[in-house]
N, C-alpha and C positions, 0 to 999 in steps of 0.2 A: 134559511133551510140548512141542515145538516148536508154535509158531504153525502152522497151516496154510499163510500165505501166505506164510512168508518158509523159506527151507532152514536146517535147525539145522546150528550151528557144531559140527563134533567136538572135543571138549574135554578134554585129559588130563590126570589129576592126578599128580603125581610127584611118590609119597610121600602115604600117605594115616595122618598121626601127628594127632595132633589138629588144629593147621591147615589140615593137608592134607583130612582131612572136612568144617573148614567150609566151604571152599573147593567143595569137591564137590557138599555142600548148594547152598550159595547158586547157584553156575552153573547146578546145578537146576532151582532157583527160579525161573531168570528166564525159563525158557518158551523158549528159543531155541537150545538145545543138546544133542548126543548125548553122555553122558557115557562115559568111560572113564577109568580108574585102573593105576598102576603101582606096585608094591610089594615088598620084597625079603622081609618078613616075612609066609612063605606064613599062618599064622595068622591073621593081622592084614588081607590083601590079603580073604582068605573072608570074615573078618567083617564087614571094610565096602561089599564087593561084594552082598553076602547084604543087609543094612542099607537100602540104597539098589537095591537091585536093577540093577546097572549089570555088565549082559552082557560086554562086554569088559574084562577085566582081567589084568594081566601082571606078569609077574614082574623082567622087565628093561626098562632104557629102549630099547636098542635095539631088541626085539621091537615092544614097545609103536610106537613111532616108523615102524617097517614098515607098522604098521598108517593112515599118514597123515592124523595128528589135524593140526584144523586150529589149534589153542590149543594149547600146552603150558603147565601152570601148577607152576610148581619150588617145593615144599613140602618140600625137603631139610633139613639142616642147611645152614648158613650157608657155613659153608665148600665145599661142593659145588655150590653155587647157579651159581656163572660158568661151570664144565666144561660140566656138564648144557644149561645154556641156551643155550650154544653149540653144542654136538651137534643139539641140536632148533633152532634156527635155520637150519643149514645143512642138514638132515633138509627144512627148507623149512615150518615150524612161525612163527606170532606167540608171544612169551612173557612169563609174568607172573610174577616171579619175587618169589615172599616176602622182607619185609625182613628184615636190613639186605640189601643187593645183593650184598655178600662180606665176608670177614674180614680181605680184602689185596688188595692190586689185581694181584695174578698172575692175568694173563687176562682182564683186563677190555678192553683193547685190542681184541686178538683176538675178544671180543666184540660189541664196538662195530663191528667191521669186517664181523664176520659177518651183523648184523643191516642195517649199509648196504648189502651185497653182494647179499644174497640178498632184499633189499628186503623185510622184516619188519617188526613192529611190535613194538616192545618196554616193556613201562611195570614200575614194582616196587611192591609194594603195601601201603604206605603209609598205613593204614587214613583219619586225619585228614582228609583231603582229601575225602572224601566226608560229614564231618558237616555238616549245614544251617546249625549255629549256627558255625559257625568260618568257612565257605566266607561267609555273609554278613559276619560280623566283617570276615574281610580286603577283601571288595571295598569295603568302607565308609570300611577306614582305608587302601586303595590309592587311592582316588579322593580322598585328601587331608581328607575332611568334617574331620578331628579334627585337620588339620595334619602339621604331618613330624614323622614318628615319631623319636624320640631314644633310648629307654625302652622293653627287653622283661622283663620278670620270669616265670619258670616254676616253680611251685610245685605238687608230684606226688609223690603214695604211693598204694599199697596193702598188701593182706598176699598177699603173693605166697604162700604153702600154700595159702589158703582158696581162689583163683581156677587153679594149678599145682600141686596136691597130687603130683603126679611129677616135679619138677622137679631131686630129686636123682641121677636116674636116668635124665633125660634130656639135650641140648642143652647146656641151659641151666648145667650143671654144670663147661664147660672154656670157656674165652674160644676157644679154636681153633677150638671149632665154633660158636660165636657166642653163647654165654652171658654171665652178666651183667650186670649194669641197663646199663649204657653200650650194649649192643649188643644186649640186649633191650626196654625201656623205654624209658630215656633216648632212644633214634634216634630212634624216633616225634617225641617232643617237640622235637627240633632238626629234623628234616625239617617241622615244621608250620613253627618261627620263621622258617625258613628261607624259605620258600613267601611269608611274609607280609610278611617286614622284609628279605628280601636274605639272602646267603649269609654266612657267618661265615668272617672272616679271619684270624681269631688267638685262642686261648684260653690259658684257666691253667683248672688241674683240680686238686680231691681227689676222692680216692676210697677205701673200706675196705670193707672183710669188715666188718659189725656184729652184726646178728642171727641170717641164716637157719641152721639147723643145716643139717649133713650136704655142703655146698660151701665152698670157699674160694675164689670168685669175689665180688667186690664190690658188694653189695645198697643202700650208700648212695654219693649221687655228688653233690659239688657243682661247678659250671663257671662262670667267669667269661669271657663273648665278646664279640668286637666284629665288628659288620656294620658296616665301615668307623666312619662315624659313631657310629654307634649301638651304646649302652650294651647288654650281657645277664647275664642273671644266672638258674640252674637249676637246682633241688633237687631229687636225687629220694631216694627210699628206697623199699624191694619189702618194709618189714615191718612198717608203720603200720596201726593200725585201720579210719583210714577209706579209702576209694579216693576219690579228688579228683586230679584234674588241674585248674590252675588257668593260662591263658596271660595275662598285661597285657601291653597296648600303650601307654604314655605318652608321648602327641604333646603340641607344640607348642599345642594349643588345646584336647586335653582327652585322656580315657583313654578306652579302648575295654578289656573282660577278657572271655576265655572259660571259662566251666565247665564240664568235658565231666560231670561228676557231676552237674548240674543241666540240664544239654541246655538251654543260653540261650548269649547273649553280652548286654554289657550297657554301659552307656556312662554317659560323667558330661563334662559341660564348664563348669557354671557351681563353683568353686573354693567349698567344702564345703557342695555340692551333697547332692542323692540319685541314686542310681542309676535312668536308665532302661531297663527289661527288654528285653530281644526274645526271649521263650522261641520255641525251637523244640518242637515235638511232640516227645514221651516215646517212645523209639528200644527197638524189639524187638529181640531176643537178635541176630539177624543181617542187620537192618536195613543196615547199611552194609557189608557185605558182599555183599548183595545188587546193593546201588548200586556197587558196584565193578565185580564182575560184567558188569553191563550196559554202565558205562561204559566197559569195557576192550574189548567185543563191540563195542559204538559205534566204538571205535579201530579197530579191522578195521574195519569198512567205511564208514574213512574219515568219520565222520560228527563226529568228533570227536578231540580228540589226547589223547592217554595222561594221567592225572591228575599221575604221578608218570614223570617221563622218565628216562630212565638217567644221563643228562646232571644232571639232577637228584640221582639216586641215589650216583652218584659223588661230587658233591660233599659230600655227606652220609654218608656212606664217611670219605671225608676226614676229618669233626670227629669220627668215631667214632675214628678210629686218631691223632689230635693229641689228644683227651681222656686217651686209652691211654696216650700217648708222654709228656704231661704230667704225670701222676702219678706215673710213674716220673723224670721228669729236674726236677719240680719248677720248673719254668719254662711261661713264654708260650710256645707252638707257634704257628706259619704254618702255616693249611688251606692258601693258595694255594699254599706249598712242596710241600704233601703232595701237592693236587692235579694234579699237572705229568706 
């Protein structure tokens, strides 16, 4: 239920697939919203309408959109993320569209244009940005304490079955609609670097098929980038034991690293030092989804600007399709070419 004293935001989800429910949950959650849901698989639409008890629900976007939600949040595949968000833009909707932002920048333009026109707010979501222990990292090592940064390292697995046990049967199984590690996982982790050290200019990429059964999309990825200055370097793999995300920052006057498996960030400056800790509190299942939520609600009215901007999201678009581009031609890619 809404606050009493403030009017809940109408809130629609499109596409209610596993994301798209937690999405639903969490705007839930935060007490300040009418929910409603759109979904094309009439099965799927009852069960999670039933689920949540969320009276309105539709079966197309344009129904749903007649009905003048004031949120639209795009929990599609990837590839339909920029049509959608722009129908509900100029429908006269804010929108939050799940990452990555698209597959290709067909229509992103048109996007951008929809959303200045019709004066909307638009952010992509990004999940990073709202964890405690990263959001302090960076303002520590933006405010220079540890010196100018030179030095990012990203070090990242999981066993992608045990957390996506459908995974060969969803999305996640054609790069078209945005499967992955590069356009599933990997994003993430560049949109944090990104956020913290500046935008990446130029990379080299491998990448392979290694483990997962049942897809021949790329589950390990390594990237070598440069933020102007500044050295990067990024592991990932979707079929490791342990789940660890691990970000370092190595400045000029010390190191700054994030552990999102330990909900800390953690710093070292005197040269073979010890670490000192900054634990954040132990984060529930949809803790930061919650904070997303809120913070996204914030952006409507105005109280705050979108975590993750499109302007943002573009650019990080960008290193997804020069990572892509890379691994097939074998060479350095230019984001800033891509980005134009």
């Amino acid at each position: 239920m809404a606050n009493e004293t403030t009017m809940a935001h109408r809130v629609l989800i499109a596409g209610v697939g596993s994301i798209g429910e937690r999405h639903l949950r969490c705007f839930a959650e935060t007490g300040r919203t009418q929910m409603m849901l759109c979904e094309v698989n009439a099965e799927l639409r009852a069960t999670i309408s039933e689920r949540y008890r969320v009276a309105d629900s539709f079966a197309d976007l344009d129904t749903a959109l007649a009905n003048q939600p004031d949120v639209v949040v795009i929990c599609t595949p990837a590839h339909l993320h920029i049509a959608m968000a722009t129908i509900a833009a100029i429908s006269g909707a804010h929108v939050l569209i799940e990452k990555p932002l698209s597959t290709s920048f067909h229509g992103v333009e048109r996007l951008e244009e929809a959303i200045r026109s019709h004066q909307r707010i638009a952010g992509v979501a990004y999940i990073y940005r709202t964890h405690p222990a990263l959001t302090a990292m960076r303002e520590a090592v933006r405010s220079g304490r540890f010196g100018k940064p030179v030095q990012i390292v990203a070090t990242c697995g999981q066993h992608f079955p045990l957390y996506r046990p459908a995974y060969r049967t969803i999305y996640y199984r054609d790069r078209a609609t945005g499967g992955g590690a590069v356009q599933d996982a990997l994003t993430h982790v560049m949109n944090a670097a990104e956020w913290i050290v500046g935008p990446v200019t130029r990379l080299v990429a491998d990448l392979d098929h290694q483990v997962l059964d049942g897809v021949d999309v790329e589950d390990t990825v390594h990237v070598l980038t440069r933020h102007g200055s500044i050295m990067g370097s990024f592991s990932l793999n979707q079929h490791q034991a342990p789940n660890e995300v691990t970000l370092t920052i190595v400045c000029t006057n010390g190191t700054a690293r994030f552990e999102y498996h330990n909900c800390r960030w953690r710093w070292m400056t005197e040269p073979g030092g010890a670490w000192t800790d900054e634990p954040a509190a132990m984060l529930e299942r949809d803790t930061l989804f919650v904070k997303q939520a809120n913070a996204f609600l914030d952006a409507i009215e105005n109280k705050a600007e979108p975590l993750c901007s499109l302007s943002d999201a573009r650019q990080t678009l960008a290193v997804n399709l020069a990572i892509l581009r890379s691994a097939q031609s074998g060479g350095w890619e230019s984001v800033l070419e891509i980005n134009r």
